[in-house]
C-alpha positions in Angstrom: 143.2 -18.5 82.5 139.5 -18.2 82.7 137.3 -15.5 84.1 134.5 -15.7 86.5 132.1 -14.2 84.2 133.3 -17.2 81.3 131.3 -19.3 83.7 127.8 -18.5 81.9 128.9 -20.3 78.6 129.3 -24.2 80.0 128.2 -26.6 77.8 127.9 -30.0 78.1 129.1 -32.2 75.3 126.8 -35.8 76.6 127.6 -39.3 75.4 125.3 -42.2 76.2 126.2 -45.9 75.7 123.3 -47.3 75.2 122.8 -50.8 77.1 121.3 -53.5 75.1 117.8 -53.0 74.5 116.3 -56.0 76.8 117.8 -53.8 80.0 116.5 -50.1 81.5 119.5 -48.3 81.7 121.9 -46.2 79.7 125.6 -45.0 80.9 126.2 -41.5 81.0 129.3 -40.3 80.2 129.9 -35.9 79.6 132.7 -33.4 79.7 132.1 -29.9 81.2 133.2 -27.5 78.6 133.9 -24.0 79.0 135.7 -20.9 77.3 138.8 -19.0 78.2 139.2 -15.5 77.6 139.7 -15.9 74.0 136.9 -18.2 73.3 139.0 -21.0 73.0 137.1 -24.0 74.7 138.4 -25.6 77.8 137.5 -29.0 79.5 136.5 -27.7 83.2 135.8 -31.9 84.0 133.7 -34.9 83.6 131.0 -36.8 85.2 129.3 -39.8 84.4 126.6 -42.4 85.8 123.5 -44.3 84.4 120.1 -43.3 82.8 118.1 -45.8 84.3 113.8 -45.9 83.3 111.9 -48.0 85.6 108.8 -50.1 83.9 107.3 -51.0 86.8 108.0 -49.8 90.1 110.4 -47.7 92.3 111.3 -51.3 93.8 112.7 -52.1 90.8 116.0 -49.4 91.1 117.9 -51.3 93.2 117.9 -54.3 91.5 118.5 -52.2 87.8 121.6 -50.4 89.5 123.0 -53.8 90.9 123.4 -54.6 87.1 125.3 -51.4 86.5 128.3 -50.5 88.9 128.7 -51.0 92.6 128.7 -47.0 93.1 125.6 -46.6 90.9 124.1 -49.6 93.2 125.3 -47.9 96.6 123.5 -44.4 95.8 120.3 -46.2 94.7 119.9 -48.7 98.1 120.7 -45.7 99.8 117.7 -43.2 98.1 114.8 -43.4 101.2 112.5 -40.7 99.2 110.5 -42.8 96.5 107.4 -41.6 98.0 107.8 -37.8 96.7 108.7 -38.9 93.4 106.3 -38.7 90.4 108.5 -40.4 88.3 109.7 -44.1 87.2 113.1 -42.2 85.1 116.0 -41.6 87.5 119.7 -40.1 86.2 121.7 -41.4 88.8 125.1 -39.6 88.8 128.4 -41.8 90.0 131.2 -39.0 89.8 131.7 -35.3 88.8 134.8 -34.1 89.1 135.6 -30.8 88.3 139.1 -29.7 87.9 141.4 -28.3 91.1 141.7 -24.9 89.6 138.2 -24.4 89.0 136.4 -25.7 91.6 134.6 -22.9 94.4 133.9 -20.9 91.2 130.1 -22.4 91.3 130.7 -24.6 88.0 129.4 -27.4 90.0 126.0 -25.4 90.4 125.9 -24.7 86.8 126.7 -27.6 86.3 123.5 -29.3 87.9 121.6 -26.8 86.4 122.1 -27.7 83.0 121.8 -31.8 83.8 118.7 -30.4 85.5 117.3 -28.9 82.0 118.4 -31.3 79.7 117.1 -34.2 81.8 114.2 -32.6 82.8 111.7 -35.4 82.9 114.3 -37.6 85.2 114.9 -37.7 89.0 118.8 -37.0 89.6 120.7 -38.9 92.4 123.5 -37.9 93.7 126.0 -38.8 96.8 128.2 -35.7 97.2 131.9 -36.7 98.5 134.0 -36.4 100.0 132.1 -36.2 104.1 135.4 -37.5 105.9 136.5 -37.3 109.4 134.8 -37.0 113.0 131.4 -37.3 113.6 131.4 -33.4 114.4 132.9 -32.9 110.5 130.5 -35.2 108.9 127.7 -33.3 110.5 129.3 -29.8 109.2 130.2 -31.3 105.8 126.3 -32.6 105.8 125.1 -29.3 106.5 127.2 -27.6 104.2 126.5 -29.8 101.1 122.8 -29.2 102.2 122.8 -25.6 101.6 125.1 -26.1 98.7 122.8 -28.2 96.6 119.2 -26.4 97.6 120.6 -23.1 95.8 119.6 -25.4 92.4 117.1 -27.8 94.0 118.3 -30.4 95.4 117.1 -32.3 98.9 118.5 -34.8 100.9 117.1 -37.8 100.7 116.0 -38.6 104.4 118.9 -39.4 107.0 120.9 -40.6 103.8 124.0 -39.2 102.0 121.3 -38.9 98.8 120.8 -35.8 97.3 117.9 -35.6 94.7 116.4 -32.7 92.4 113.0 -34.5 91.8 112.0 -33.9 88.2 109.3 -31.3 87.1 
């Protein structure tokens, strides 16, 4: 079983399929790795989602994430905060799932960290699930994913389930 203190020494192994070169997008595919006790590596989860690099305009995102997946299409219609971004490259994350037994450990933090580093020059978009139930939980699971995601950066993105860490 892993120890807390283990945590430190994620790495991300990162695969990209590259899209054919007349598009502006690249699927993201990555395992979170980790190390037991014995320095054995461990697969803590996976995420995915889609590198996308805008030539024009922030217009343009929408209709470049219709091409990719419906949930890569939904978070993109849904981003209301083009105006504080300085940048046309966006890393627009459709799932991370970190496995049952180690989730509330802060991997998912880490986690964001290290996308944050190694895609440093690239707006991340996320829609954090799952915000089910009464109006009354929504608003608590809002405000709890707020504070959760501003320990490494993030914002919501207006009224919207967005969260973005706007690149440096």
């Amino acid at each position: 079983m892993m120890s807390e203190s283990h945590f430190n020494d994620i790495t991300l192994d990162i695969n990209f399929q590259l899209s054919t070169f007349d598009r502006n997008w690249r699927e993201v595919e990555f395992k979170i790795v980790g190390c037991d006790d014995d320095d054995q590596e461990i697969i803590l989860g996976s995420g995915g989602g889609y590198m996308i690099s805008l030539p024009y305009s922030h217009e343009h995102l929408v209709d470049i994430s219709d091409e990719t997946s419906q949930a890569c299409y939904d978070i993109c219609s849904e981003f209301e905060s083009f105006d504080v971004c300085g940048t046309l490259n966006y890393l627009v994350l459709t799932y991370i799932k970190i496995d049952e037994q180690f989730r509330k450990k802060g991997v998912g933090l880490l986690v964001m960290k290290l996308l944050s580093d190694f895609f440093w020059n690239y707006t991340i978009l996320i829609r954090p699930h799952p915000i089910k139930g009464s109006t009354d939980d929504i608003k608590m699971g809002i405000k709890k994913l707020q504070k959760y995601w501003r320990k490494v950066g993030f914002e919501q993105s207006g009224k919207s389930p967005i969260f973005y860490n706007v690149c440096l």
